[in-house]
BAFI-781504 format. One line per 4 residues: their letters; for each residue x, y, z of N, C-alpha, C. Coordinates in nm, 3 decimals. Atoms other than C-alpha are relative to their C-alpha. Layout:
% residues N
A) X:Y:Z:X:Y:Z:X:Y:Z; ...
//
This chain:
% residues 309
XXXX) 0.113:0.085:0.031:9.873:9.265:9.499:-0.018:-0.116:0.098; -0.003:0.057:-0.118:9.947:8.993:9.775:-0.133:-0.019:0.105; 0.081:0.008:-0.088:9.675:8.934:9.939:-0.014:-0.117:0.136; -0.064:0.098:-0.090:9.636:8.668:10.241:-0.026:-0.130:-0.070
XXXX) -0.046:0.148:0.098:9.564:8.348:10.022:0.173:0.010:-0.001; -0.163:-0.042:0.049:9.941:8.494:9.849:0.054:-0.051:0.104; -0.069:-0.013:-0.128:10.049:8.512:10.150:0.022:-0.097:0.052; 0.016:0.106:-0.035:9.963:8.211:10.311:0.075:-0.127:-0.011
XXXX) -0.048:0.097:0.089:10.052:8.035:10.044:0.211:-0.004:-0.020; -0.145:0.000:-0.089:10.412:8.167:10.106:0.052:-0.050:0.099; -0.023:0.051:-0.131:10.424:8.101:10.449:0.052:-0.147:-0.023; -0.025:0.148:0.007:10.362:7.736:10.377:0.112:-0.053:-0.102
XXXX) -0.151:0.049:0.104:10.635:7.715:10.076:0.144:0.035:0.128; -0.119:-0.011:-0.107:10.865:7.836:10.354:0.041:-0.109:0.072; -0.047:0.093:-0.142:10.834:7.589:10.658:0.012:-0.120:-0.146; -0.016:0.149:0.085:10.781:7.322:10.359:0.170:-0.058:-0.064
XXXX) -0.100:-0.002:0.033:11.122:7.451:10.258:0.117:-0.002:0.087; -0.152:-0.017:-0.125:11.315:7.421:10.582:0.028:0.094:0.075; -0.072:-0.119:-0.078:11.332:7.770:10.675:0.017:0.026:0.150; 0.023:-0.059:-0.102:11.235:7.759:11.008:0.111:-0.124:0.069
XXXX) -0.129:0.045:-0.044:11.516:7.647:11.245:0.162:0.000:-0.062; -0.115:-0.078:0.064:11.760:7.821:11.011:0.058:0.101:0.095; -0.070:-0.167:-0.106:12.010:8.118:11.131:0.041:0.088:-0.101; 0.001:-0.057:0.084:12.027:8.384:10.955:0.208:0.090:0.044
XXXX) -0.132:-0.022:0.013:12.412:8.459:10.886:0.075:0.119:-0.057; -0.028:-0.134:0.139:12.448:8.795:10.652:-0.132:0.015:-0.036; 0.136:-0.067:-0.032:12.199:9.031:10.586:0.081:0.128:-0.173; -0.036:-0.111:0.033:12.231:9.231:10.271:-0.106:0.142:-0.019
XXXX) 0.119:-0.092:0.003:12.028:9.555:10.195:0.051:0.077:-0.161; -0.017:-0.084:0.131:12.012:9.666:9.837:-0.073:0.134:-0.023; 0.146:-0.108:0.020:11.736:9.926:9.846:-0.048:0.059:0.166; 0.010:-0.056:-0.136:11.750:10.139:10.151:-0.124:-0.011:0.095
XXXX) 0.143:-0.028:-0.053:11.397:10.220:10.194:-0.084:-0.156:0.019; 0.046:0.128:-0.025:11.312:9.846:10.220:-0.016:-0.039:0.094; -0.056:0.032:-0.141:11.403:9.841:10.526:-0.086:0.148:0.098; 0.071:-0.078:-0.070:11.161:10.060:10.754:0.047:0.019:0.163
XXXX) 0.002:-0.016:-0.185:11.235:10.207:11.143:0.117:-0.005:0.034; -0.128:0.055:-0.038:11.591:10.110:11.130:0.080:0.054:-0.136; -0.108:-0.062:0.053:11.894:10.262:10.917:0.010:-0.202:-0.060; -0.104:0.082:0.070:12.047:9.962:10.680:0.046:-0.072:0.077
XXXX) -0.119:0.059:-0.067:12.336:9.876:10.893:-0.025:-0.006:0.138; 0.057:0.060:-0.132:12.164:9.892:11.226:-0.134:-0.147:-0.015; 0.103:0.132:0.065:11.896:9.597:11.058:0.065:-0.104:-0.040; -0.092:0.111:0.048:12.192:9.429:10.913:0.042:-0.060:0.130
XXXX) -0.105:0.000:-0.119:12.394:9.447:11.242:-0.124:-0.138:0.129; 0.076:0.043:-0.074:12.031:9.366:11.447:-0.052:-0.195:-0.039; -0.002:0.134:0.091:11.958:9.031:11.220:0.068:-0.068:-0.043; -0.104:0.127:-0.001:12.269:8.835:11.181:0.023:-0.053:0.120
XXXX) -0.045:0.087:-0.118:12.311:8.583:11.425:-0.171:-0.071:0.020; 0.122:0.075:-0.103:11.955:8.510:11.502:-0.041:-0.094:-0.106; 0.048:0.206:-0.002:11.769:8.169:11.476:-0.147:0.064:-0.067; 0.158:0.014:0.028:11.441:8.160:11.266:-0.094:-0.109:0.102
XXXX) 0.074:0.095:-0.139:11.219:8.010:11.555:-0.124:-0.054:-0.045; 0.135:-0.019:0.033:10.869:8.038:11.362:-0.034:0.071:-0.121; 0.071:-0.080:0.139:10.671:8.156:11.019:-0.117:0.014:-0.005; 0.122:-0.054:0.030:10.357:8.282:11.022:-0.050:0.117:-0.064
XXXX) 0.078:-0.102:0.033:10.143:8.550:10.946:-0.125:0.050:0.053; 0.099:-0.100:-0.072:9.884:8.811:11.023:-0.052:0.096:-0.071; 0.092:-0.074:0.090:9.652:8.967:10.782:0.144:-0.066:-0.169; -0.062:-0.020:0.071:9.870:9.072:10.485:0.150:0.003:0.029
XXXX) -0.122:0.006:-0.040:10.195:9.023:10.700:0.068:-0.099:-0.003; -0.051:0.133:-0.019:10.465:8.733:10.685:0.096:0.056:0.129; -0.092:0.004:-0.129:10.612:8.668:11.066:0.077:-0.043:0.015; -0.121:0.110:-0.006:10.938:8.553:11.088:0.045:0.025:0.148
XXXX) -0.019:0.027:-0.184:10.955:8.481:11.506:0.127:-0.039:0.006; -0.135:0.026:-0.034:11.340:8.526:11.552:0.039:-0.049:0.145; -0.032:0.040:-0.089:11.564:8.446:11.806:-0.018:0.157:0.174; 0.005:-0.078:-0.088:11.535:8.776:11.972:-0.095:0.120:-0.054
XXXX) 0.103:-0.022:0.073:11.309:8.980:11.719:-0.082:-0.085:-0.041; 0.067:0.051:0.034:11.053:8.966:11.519:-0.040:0.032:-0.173; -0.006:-0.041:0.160:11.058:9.009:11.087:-0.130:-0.002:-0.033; 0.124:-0.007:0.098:10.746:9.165:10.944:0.020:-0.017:-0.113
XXXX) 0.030:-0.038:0.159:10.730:9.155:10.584:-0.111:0.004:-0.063; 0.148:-0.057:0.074:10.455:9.344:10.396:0.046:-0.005:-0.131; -0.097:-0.023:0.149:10.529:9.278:10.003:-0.129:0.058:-0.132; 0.070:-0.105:0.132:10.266:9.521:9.892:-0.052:-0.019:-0.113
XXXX) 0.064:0.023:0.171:10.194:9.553:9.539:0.071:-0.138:-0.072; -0.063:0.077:0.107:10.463:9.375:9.381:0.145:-0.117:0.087; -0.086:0.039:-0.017:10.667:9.196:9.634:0.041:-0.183:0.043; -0.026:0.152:0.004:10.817:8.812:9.651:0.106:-0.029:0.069
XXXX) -0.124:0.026:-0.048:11.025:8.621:9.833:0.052:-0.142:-0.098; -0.061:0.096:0.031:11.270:8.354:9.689:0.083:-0.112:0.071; -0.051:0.043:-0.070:11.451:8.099:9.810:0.102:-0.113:-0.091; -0.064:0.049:0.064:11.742:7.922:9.710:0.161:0.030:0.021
XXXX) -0.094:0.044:-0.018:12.122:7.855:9.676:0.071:0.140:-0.021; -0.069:-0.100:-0.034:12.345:8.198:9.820:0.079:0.053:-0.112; -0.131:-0.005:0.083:12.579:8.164:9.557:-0.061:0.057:-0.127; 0.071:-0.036:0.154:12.329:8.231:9.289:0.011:0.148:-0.065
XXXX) -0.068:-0.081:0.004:12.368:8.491:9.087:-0.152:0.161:0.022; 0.119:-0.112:-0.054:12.123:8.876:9.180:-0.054:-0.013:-0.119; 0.105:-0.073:0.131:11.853:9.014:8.998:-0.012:0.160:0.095; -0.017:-0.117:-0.007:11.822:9.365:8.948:-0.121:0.071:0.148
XXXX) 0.107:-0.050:-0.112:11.469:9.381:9.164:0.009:-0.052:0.162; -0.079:0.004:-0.125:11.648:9.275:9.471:0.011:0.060:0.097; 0.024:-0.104:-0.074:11.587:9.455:9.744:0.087:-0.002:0.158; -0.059:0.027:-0.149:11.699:9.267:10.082:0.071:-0.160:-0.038
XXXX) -0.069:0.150:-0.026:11.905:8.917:10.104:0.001:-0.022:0.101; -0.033:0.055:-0.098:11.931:8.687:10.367:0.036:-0.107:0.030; -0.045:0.124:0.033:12.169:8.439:10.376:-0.013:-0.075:0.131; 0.036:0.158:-0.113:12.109:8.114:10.587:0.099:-0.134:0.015
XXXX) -0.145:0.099:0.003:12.324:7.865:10.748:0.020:-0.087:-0.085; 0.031:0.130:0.095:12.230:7.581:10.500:0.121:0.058:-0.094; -0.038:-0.030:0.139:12.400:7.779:10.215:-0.081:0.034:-0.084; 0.063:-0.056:0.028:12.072:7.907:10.143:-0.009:0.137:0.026
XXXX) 0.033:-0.185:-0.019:11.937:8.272:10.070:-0.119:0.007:-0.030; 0.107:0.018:0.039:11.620:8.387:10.124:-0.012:0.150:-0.009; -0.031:-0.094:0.049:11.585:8.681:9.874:-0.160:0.083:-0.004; 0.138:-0.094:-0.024:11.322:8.987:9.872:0.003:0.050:-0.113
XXXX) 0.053:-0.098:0.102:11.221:9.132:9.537:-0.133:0.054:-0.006; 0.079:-0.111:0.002:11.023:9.418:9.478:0.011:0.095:-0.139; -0.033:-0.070:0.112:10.989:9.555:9.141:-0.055:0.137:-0.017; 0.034:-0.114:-0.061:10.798:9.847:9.261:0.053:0.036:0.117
XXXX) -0.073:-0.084:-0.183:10.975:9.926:9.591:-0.132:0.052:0.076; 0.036:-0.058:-0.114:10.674:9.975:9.787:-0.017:-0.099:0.136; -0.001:0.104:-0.095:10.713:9.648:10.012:0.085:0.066:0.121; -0.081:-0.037:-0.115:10.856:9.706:10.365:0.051:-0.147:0.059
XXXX) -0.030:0.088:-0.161:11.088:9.498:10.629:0.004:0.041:0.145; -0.029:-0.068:-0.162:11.058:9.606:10.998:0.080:-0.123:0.089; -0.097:0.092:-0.156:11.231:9.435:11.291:-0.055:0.061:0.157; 0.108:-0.067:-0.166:11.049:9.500:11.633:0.043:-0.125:0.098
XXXX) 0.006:-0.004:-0.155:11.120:9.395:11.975:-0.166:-0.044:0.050; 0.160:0.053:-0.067:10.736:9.336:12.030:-0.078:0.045:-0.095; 0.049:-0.058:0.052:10.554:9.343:11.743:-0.151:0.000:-0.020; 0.159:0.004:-0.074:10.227:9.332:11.900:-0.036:0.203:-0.027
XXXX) 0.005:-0.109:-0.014:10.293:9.708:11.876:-0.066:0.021:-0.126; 0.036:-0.062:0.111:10.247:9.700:11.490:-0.116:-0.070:-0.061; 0.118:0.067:0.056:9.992:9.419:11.419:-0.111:0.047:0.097; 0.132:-0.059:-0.054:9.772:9.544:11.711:-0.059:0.103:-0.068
XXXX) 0.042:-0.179:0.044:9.698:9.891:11.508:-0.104:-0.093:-0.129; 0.097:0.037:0.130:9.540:9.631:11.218:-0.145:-0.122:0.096; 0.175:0.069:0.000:9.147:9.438:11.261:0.065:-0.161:0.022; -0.016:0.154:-0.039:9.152:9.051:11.359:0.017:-0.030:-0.181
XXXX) -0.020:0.076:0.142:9.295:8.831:11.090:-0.142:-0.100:-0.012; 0.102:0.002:0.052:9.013:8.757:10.820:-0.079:-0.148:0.075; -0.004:0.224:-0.028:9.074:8.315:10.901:0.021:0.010:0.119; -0.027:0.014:-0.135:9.132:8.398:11.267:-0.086:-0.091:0.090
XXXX) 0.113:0.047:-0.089:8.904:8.098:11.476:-0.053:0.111:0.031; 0.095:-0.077:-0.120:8.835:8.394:11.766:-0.064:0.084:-0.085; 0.076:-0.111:0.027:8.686:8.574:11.491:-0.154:-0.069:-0.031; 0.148:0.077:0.050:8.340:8.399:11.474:-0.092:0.082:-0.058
XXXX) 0.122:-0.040:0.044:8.004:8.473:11.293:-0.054:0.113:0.099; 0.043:-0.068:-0.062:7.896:8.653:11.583:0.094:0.109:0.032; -0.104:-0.081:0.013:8.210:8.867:11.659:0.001:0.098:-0.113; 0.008:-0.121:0.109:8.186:9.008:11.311:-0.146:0.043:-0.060
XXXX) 0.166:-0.040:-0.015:7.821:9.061:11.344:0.029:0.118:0.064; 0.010:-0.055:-0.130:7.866:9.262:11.656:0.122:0.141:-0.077; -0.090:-0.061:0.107:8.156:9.423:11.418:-0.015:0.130:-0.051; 0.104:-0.112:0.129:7.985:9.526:11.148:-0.076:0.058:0.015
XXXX) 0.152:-0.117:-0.014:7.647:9.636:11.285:0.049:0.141:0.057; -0.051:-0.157:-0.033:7.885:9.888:11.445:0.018:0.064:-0.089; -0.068:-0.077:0.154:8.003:10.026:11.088:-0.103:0.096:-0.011; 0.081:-0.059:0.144:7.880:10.322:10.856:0.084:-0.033:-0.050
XXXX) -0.077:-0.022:0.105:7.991:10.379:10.556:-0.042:-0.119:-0.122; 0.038:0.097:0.054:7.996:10.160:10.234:0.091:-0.095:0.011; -0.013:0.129:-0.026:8.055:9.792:10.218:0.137:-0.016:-0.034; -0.160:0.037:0.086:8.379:9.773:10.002:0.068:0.041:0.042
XXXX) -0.104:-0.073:-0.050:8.581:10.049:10.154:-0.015:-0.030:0.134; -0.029:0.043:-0.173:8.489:9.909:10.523:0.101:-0.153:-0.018; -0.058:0.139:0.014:8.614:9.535:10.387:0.155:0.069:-0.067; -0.091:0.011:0.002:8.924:9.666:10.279:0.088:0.078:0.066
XXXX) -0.043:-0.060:-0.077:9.003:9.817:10.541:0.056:-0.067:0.110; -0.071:0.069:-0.010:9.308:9.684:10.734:-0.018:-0.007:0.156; -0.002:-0.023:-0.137:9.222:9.810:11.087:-0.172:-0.039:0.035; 0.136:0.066:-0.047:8.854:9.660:11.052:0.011:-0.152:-0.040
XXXX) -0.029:0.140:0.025:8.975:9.320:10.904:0.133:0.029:-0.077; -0.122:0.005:0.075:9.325:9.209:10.814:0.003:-0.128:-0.095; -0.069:0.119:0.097:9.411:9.022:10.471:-0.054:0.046:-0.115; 0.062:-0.010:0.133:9.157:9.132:10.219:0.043:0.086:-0.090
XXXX) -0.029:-0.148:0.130:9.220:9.363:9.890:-0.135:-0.007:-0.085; 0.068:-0.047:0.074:9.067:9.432:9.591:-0.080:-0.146:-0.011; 0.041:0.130:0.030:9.054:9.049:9.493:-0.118:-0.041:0.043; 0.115:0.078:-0.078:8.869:8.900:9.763:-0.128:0.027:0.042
XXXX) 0.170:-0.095:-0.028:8.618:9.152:9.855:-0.081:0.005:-0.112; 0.092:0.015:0.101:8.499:9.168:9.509:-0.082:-0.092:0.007; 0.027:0.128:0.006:8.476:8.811:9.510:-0.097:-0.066:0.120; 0.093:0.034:-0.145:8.310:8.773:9.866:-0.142:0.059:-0.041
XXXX) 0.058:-0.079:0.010:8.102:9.037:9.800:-0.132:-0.058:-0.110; 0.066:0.081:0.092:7.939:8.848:9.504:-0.047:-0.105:0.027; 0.052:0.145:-0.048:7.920:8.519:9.657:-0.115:0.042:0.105; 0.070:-0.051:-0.084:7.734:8.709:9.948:-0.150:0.091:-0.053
XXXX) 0.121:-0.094:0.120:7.498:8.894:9.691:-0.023:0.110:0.070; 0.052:-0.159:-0.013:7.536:9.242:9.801:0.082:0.131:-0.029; -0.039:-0.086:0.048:7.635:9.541:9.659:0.138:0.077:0.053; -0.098:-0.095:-0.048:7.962:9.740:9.694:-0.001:0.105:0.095
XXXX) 0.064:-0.155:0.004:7.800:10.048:9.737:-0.101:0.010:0.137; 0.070:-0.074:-0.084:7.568:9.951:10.021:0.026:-0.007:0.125; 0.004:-0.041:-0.135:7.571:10.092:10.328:0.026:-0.128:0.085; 0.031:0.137:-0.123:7.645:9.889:10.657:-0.080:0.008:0.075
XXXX) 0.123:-0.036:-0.088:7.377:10.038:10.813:-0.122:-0.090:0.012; 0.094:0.029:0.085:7.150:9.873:10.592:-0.050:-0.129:-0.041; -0.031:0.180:-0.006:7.248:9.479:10.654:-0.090:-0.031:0.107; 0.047:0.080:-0.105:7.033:9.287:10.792:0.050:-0.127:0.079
XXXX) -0.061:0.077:-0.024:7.157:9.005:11.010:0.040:-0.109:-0.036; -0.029:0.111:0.104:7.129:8.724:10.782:0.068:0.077:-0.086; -0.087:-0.058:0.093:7.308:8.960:10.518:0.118:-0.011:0.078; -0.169:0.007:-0.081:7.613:8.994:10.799:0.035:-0.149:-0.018
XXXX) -0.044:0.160:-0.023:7.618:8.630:10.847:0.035:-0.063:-0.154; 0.006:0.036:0.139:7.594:8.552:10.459:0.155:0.064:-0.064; -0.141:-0.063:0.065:7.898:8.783:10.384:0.097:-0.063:0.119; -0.067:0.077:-0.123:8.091:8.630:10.725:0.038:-0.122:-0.134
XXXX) -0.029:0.175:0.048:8.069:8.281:10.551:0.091:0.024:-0.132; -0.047:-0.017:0.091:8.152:8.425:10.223:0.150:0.080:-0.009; -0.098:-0.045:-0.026:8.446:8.623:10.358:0.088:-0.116:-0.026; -0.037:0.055:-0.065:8.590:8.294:10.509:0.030:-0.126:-0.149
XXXX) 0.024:0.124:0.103:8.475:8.047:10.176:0.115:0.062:-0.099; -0.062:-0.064:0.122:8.674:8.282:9.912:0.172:0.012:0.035; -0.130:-0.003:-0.049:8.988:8.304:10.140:-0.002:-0.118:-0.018; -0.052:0.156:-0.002:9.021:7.932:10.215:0.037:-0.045:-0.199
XXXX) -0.026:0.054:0.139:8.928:7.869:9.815:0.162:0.060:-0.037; -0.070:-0.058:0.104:9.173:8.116:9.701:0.175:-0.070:0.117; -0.151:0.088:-0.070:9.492:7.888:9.997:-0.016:-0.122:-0.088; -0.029:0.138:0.076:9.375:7.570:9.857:0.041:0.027:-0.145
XXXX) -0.023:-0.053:0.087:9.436:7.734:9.530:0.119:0.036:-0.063; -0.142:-0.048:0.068:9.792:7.827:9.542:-0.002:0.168:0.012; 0.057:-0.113:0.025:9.648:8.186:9.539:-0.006:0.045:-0.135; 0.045:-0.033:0.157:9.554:8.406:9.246:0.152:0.073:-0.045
XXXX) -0.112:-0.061:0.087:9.825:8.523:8.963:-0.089:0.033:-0.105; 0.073:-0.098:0.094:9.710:8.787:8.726:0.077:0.020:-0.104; -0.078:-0.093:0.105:9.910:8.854:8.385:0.119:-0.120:0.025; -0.129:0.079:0.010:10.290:8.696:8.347:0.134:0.088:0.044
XXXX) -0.121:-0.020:0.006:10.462:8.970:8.424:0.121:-0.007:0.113; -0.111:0.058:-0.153:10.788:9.020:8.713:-0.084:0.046:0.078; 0.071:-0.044:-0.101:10.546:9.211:8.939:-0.163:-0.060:0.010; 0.111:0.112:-0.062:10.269:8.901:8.964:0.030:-0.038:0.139
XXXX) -0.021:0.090:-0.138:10.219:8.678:9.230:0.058:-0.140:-0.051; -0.067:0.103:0.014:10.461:8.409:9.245:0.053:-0.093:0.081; -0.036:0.086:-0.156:10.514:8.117:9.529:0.136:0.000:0.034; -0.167:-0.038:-0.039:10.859:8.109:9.684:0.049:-0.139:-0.098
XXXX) -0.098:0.060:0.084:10.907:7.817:9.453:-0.015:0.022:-0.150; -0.033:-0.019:0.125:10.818:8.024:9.167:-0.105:-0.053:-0.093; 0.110:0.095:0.087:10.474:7.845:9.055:-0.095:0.161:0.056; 0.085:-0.032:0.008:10.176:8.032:8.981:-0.126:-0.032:0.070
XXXX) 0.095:0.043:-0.082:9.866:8.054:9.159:-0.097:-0.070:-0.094; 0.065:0.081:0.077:9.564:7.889:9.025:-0.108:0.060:0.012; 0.150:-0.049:-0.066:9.253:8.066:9.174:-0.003:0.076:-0.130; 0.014:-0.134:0.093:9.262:8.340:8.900:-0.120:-0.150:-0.104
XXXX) 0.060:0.047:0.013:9.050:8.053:8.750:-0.116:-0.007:0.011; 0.107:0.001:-0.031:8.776:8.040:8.963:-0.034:0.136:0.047; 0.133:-0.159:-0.052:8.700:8.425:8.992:-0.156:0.017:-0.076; 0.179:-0.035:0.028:8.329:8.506:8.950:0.032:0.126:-0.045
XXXX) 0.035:-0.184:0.023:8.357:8.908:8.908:0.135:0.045:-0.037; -0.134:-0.093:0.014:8.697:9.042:8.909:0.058:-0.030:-0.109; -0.058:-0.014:0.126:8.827:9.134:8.641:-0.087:-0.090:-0.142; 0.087:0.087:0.097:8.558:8.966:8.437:-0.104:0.122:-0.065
XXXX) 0.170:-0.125:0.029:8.329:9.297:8.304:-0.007:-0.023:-0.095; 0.008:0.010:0.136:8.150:9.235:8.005:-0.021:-0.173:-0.046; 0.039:0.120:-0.029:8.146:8.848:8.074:-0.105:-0.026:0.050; 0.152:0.096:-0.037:7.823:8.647:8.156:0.039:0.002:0.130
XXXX) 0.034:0.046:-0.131:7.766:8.608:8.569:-0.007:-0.160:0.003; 0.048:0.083:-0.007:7.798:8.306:8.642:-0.097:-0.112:0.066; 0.118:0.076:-0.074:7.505:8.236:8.802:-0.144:0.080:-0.073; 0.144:-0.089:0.055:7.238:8.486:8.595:0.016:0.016:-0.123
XXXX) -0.058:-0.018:0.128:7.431:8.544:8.247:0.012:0.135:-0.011; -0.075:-0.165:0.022:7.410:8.910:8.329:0.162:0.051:-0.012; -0.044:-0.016:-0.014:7.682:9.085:8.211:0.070:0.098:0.128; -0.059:-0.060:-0.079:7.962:9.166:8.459:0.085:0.144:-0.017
XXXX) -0.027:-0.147:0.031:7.996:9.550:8.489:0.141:0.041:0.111; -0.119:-0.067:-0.116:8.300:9.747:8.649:-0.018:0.158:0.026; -0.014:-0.173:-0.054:8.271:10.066:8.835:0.079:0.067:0.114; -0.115:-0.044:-0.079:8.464:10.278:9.066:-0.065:-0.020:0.132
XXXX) 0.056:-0.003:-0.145:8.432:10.257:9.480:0.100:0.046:0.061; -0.127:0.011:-0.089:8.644:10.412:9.706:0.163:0.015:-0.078; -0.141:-0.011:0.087:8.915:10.510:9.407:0.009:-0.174:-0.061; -0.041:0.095:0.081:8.895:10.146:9.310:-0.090:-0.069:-0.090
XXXX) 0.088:0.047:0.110:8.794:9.942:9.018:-0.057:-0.100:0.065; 0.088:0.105:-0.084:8.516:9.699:9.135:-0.100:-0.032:-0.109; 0.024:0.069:0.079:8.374:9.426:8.968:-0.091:-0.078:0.055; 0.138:0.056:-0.037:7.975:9.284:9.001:-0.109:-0.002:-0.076
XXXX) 0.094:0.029:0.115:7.696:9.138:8.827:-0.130:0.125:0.124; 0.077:-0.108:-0.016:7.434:9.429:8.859:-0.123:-0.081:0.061; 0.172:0.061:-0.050:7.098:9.154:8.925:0.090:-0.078:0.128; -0.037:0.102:-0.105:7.294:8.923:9.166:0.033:0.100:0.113
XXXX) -0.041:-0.093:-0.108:7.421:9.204:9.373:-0.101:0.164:-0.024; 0.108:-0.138:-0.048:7.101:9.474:9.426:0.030:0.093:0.037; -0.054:-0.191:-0.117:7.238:9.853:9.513:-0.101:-0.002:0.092; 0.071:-0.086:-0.056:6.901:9.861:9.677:-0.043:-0.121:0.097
XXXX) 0.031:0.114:-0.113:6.819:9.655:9.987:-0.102:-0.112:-0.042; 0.130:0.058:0.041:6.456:9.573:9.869:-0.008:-0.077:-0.161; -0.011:0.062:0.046:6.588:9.466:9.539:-0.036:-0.193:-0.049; -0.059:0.150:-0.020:6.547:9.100:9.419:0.115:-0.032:-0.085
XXXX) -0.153:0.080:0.088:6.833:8.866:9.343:-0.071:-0.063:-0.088; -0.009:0.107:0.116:6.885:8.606:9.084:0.006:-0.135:0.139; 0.026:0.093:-0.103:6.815:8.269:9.235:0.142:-0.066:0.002; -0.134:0.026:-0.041:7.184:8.152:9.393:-0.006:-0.184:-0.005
XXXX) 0.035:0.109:0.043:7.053:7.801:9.403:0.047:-0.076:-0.116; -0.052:0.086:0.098:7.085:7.701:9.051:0.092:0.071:-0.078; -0.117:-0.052:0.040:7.425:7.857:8.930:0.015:-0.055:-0.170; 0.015:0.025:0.102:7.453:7.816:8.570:0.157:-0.003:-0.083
XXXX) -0.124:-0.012:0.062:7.790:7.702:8.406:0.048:0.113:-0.157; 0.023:-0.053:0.114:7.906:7.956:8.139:0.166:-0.017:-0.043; -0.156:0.045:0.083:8.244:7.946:7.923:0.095:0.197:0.046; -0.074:-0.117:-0.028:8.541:8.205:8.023:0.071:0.041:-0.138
XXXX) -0.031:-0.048:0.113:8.732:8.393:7.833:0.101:-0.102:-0.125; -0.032:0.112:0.095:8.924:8.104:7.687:-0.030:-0.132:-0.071; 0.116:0.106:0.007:8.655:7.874:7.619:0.003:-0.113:0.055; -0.013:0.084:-0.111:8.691:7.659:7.884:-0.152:-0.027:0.090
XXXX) 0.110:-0.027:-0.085:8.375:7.550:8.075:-0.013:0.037:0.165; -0.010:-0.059:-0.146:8.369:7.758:8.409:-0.058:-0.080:0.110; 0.090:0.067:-0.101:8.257:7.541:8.704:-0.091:0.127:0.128; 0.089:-0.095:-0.071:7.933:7.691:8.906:0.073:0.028:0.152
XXXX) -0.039:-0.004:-0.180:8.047:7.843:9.274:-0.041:-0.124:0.090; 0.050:0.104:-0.106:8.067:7.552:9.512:0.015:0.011:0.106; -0.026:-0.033:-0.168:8.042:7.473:9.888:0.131:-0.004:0.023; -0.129:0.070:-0.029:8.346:7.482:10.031:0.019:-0.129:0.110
XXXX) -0.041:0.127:-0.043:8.529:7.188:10.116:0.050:0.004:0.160; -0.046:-0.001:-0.147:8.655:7.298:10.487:-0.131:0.052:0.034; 0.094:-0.047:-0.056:8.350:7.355:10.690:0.047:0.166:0.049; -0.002:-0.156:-0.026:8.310:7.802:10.763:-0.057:-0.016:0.184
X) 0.002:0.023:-0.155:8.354:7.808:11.159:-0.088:0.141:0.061
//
């Protein structure tokens, strides 16, 4: 579930936490397949000794810029990192350890096992094969103009697609997709240039919301999203569509319907987002506060607070 908010939002609990200019000292591997390209004990063997130099990321990836590698981690559906005192005692969904000179360990759970670790020598090899990251400056308005007008196909299954843009999932595209007022379903053929530019901004507004946010957490259970210190995101708050069907729009009061795209469940108010080009919208202008499912009063979509570059 991870998406790049999640993600992000990791990253920054990391450096906030010291990690970087750590050495990584012991390496354990609980869960074989966790470990991708490399055997166990050649990953163990390759990753003790080296220096965390750097933490970033790249789409849906966390970069850990070693002393002589380079640590992808993809944590998939269900995966988290922890951080905290070596000595502590495991949990069963445990997948990789990595103990740190401090007397810290910074632990990998995966309660589904489909998260990966790689280790690369240049891993330009494996992030080049994915699309410019979503928040990337060099990716401007015009860049993903020039992009998109290249596309077929429909809208949802091109946006979550990792080798035409890296970071998005189910979450955000819904959510873009809505703020942008246009359909799942239509075509890229079929955008006119103010429509590219309108979903651009809205790409860019729904990511940033959902960093300042903490990112989104869905449900309570072990396979949520959870920050490396273990706090909940907050965005799951301000979703408009996802996971909302059957709820008021909050900008038209139409109810929000869910249908399939691309094998996935997708979530959109039917008048705000037109299947049909020539369609009209609902006027985006005056957004209309409505109450969520816990009777709380929902605040209307706002500008965002970082200017969309």
């Amino acid at each position: 579930m991870p998406e790049l908010p999640e993600v992000e939002t990791i990253v920054r609990d990391l450096r906030a936490g010291g990690v970087t200019g750590r050495t990584v000292t012991n390496v354990r591997v609980h869960w074989a397949r966790s470990v991708e390209g490399l055997t166990p004990h050649t990953f163990r063997k390759r990753l003790a000794g080296q220096r965390i130099a750097a933490i970033g990321r790249y789409g849906k990836y966390i970069v850990l810029t070693l002393s002589r590698d380079t640590l992808l981690i993809h944590l998939r559906m269900s995966g988290r990192l922890v951080l905290g005192p070596a000595a502590a005692a495991g949990d069963p969904h445990e997948r990789v350890v990595l103990r740190l000179d401090d007397g810290r360990a910074l632990r990998y759970h995966d309660t589904r096992k489909f998260g990966r670790c790689t280790l690369h020598r240049d891993p330009a090899r494996k992030l080049g094969l994915l699309g410019p990251d979503a928040l990337d400056p060099r990716l401007t308005a015009a860049v993903f103009d020039r992009r998109l007008a290249a596309r077929r196909g429909m809208l949802k299954p091109l946006l979550l697609n990792q080798r035409f843009l890296a970071g998005l999932g189910n979450i955000y595209v819904d959510e873009a997709l809505f703020e942008a007022g246009l359909h799942p379903q239509r075509q890229c053929a079929t955008l006119t240039a103010a429509e590219r530019k309108r979903l651009y901004r809205a790409v860019r507004r729904v990511l940033r919301r959902g960093i300042r946010r903490g990112g989104t957490s869905l449900g309570g259970g072990e396979a949520n999203f959870y920050s490396v210190a273990g706090r909940r995101g907050r965005n799951q708050d301000r979703l408009n569509v996802f996971r909302r069907q059957g709820e008021p729009c909050p900008r038209c009061g139409t109810a929000i319907e869910r249908i399939m795209v691309g094998q996935r469940g997708t979530h959109l108010c039917p008048r705000c987002q037109p299947a049909r080009p020539s369609a009209p919208g609902c006027d985006r202008a005056t957004p209309r506060p409505v109450r969520n499912p816990r009777g709380a009063r929902r605040r209307p979509t706002a500008a965002p607070v970082d200017p969309v570059r």
